[in-house]
C-alpha positions in Angstrom: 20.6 -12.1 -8.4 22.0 -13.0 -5.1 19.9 -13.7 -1.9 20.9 -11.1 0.5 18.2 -10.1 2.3 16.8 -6.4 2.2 17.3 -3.9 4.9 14.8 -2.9 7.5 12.9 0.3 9.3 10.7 0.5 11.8 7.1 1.7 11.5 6.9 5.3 14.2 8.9 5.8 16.7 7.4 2.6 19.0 6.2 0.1 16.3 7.8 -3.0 15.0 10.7 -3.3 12.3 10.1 -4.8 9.4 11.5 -5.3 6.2 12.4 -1.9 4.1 9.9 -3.5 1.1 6.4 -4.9 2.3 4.0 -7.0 0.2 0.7 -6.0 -1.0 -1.2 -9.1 -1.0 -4.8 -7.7 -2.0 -4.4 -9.3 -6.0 -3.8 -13.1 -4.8 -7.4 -13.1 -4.4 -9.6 -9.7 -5.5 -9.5 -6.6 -8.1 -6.8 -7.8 -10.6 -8.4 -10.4 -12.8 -7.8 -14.6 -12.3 -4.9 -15.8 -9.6 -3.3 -18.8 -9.5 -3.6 -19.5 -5.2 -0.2 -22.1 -5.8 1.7 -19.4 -7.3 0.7 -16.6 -4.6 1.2 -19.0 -1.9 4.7 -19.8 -3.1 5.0 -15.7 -3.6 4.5 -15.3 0.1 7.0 -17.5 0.8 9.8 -16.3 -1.1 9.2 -12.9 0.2 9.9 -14.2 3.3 13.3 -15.4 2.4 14.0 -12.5 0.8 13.2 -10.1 4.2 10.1 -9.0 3.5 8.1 -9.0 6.8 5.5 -6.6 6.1 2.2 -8.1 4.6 -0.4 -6.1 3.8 -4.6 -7.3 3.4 -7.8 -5.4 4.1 -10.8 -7.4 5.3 -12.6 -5.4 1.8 -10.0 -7.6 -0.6 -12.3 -10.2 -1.9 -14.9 -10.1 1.7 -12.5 -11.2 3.3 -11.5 -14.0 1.5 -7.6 -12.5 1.6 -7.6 -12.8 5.2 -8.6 -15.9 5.0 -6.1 -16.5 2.0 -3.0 -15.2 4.1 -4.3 -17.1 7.3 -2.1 -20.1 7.2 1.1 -18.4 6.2 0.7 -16.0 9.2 0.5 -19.2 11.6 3.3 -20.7 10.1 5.0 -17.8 10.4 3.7 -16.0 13.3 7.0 -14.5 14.8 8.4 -13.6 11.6 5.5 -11.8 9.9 3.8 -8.6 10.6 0.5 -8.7 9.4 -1.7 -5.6 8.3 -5.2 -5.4 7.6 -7.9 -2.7 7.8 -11.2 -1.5 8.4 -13.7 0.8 7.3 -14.9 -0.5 4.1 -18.3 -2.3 4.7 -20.0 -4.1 2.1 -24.1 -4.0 2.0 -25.9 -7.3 2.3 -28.1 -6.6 -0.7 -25.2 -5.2 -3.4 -21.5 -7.1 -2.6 -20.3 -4.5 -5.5 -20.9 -1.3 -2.9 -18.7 0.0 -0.9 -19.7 2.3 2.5 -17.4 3.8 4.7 -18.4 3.5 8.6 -15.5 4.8 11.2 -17.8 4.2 14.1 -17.5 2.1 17.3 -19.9 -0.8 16.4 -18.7 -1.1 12.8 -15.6 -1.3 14.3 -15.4 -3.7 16.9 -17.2 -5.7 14.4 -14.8 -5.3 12.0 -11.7 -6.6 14.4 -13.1 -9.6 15.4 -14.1 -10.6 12.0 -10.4 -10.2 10.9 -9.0 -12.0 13.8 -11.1 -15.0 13.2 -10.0 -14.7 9.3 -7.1 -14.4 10.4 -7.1 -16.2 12.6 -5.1 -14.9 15.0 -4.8 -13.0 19.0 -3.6 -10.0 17.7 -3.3 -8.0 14.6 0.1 -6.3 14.4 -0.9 -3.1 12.3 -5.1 -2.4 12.1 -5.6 0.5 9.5 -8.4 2.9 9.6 -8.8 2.1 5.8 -10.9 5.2 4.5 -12.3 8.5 6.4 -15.3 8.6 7.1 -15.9 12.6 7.6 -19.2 12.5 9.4 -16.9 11.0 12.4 -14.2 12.6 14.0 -11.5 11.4 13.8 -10.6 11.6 17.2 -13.7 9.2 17.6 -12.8 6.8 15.5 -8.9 6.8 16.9 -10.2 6.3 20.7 -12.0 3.3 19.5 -9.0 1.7 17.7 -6.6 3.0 20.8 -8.7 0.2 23.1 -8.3 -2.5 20.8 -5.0 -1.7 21.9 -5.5 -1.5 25.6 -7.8 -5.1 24.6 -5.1 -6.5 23.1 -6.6 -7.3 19.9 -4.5 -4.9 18.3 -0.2 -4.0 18.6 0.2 -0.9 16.6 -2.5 1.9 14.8 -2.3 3.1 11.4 -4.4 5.2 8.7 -4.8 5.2 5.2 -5.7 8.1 2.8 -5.8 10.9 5.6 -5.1 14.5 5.3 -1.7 16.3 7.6 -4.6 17.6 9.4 -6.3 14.7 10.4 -2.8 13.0 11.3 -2.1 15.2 13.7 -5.5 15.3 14.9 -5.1 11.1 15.5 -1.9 11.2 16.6 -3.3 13.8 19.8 -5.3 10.5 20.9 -3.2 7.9 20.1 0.9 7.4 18.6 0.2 6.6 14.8 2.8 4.0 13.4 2.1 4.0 10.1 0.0 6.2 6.9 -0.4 4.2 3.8 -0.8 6.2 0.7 -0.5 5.7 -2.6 3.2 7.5 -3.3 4.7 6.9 -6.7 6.3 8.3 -10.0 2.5 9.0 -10.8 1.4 9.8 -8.0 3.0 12.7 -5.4 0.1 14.7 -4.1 0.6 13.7 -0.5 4.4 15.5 -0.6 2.6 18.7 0.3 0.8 17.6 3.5 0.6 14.6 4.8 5.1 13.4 4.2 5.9 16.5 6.1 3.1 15.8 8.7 4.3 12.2 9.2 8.1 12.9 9.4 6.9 15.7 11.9 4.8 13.6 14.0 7.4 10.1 13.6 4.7 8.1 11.4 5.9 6.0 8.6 4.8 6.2 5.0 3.9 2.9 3.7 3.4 3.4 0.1 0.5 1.8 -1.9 0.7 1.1 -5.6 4.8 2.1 -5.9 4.7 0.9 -9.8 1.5 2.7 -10.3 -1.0 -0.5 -10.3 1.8 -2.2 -12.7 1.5 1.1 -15.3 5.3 1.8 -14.2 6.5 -1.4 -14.9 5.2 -1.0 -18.9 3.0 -4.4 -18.6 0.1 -2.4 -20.1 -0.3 0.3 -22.0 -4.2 0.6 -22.5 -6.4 -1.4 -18.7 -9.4 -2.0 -21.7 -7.3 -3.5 -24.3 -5.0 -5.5 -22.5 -6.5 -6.4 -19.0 -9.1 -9.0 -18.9 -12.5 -8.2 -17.7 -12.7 -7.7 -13.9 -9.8 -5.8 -13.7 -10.7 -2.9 -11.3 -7.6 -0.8 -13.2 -10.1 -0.9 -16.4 -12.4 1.7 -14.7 -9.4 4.1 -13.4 -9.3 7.1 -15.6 -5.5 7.0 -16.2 -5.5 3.6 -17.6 -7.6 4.1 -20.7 -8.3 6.2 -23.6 -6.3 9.3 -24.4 -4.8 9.3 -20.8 -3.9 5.9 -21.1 -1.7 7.1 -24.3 -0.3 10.0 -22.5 1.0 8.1 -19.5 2.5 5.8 -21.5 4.6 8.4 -23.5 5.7 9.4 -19.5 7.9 5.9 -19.5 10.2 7.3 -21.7 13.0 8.7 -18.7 12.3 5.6 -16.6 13.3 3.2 -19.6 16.5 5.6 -19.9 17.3 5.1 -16.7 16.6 1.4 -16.5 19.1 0.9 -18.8 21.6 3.0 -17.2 21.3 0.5 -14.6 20.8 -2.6 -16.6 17.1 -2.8 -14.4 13.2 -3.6 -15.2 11.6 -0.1 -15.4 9.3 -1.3 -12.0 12.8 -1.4 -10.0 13.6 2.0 -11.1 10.1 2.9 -10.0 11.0 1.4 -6.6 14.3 2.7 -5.8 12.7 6.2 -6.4 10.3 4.9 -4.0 12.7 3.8 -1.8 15.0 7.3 -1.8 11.9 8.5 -0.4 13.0 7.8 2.7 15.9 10.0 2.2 14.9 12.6 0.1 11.4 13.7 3.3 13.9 12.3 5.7 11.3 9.6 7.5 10.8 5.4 6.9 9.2 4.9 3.8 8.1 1.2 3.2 7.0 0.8 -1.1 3.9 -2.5 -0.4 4.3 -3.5 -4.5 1.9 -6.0 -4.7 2.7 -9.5 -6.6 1.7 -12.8 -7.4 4.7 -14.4 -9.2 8.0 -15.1 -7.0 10.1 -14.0 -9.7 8.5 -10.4 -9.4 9.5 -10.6 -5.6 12.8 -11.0 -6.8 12.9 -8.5 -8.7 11.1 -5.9 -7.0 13.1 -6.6 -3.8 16.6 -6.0 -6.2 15.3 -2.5 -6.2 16.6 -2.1 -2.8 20.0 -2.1 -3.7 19.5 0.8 -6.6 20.6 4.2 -5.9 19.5 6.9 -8.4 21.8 9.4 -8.8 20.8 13.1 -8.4 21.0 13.7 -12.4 18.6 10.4 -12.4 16.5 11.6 -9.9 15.9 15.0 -12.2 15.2 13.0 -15.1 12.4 11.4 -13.0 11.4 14.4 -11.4 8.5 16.1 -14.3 6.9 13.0 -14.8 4.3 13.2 -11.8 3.3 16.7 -13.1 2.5 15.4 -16.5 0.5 12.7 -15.9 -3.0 12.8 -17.2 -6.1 11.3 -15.3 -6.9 11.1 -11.3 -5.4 8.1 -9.5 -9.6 7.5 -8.7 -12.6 7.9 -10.6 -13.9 9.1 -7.2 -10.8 11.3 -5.5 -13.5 12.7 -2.4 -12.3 9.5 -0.1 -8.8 10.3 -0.9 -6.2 13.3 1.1 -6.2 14.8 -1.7 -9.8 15.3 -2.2 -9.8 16.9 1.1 -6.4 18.8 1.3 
């Protein structure tokens, strides 16, 4: 594999260009069993050579402790990085296992300046609203984040798991440079709504979970048999049981084409991904999340896979058959309010 480095987009029509791939960084310290912070650290840093520029956190990955994780690459780094985190996810004093979602003003401003000092940082390039929180408008919540603009605490605005609707609703208040949602072979329920809304409005899709939480890449066939305990993936309904052997059966067209190509089945996963970007016609940016720097390597190979249209056709009925919801609890999702 040579070095090259990948190509770049830029995130809406005003934000900042990064690389074409970004990194989810959430598993070098919560939700996917033990890490190895050596490894991770040295993940971060081949991404970097490789042209990834796009790092994604949350200040609900591990409490914050990913923030804090990511803090000294960012410094080291500070003009070559784009760093990403997100609100909305606060954690009760009396049960850290809870999760409550607050879009309001105090929670917010909060929020910011608890992830700047993780951070530690002046300003965060991209600041998610990380969940909706339906009992706020979002025009509300939007108006908030737009004067942590004005304050300088924040560059660019982004959402994550919102409806067409409520895209164009933000984008009224204030230009939105970015949606995450999950987007993959397993997952295409926001093709109906919120791609066309985004490509309308000059948002770009950052996609969460491109090789479906690893399920794409065939590293697990069953989350209970073969993930250790305190894997989150062993509570998501696709992952176990009967739906767990279903999915699995779905791999069958992504192994074909893998070896059409002589690739990993998770870089097939990605360069579908990837010919996102052509296919709605707006920047799509896959976040695969990794600790190993051998998986950067391979994941950012994908870039330079083009699926042809009879490969693309192959690929197209999986999403269809797949058995299970991408969340035990979809009503915090688009698609549970689409």
């Amino acid at each position: 594999m040579t070095d090259s480095t990948i190509p770049t987009a830029r995130l809406g029509d005003g934000g900042p260009e990064v690389g074409v791939q970004g990194l989810g960084c959430m598993g070098m310290s919560f939700a996917y069993g033990p890490t190895d912070a050596d490894a991770s650290r040295a993940t971060l840093e081949r991404a970097l050579e490789l042209g990834v520029t796009l790092y994604d956190t949350a200040d609900a990955y591990g409490a914050g402790e990913n923030e804090r994780f990511l803090s000294p690459f960012v410094k080291a780094h500070r003009d070559e990085v784009v760093i990403a985190t997100k609100f909305a996810l606060s954690i009760p004093p009396d049960d850290p296992t809870k999760r409550i979602i607050r879009n309001d003003e105090p929670y917010i401003r909060q929020a910011v300046e608890a992830s700047l000092r993780r951070l530690d940082v002046d300003v965060i390039d991209l600041y998610y609203m990380h969940r909706r929180d339906v009992n706020v408008p979002i025009e509300e919540t939007v108006a908030v984040m737009a004067d942590l603009v004005r304050e300088g605490k924040v560059k660019h605005l982004g959402l994550s798991e919102v409806t067409g609707d409520e895209l164009r609703a933000a984008q009224a208040v204030h230009p939105i440079a970015a949606v995450q949602s999950e987007w993959s072979l397993f997952s295409r329920d926001i093709e109906a709504g919120v791609v066309p809304a985004a490509r309308e409005l000059g948002a770009a899709l950052v996609a969460y979970s491109p090789l479906g939480r690893g399920f794409l890449t065939g590293s697990f066939a069953d989350a209970e048999q073969d993930l250790t305990v305190g894997d989150f993936r062993r509570q998501q309904p696709r992952f176990t049981g009967d739906n767990a052997a279903a999915n699995a059966a779905l791999l069958a067209p992504v192994r074909t084409v893998a070896e059409a190509h002589r690739a990993t089945l998770g870089q097939i996963a990605l360069a579908w991904a990837q010919q996102r970007a052509e296919v709605h016609g707006l920047p799509v940016i896959p976040i695969p999340g990794t600790r190993k720097p051998t998986r950067v390597e391979e994941n950012t190979g994908a870039t330079r896979i083009v699926l042809t249209d009879d490969e693309l056709s192959l690929l197209e009925p999986i999403a269809g058959k797949v058995a299970g919801d991408r969340y035990a609890d979809m009503t915090f999702t688009s698609a549970g309010r689409e």
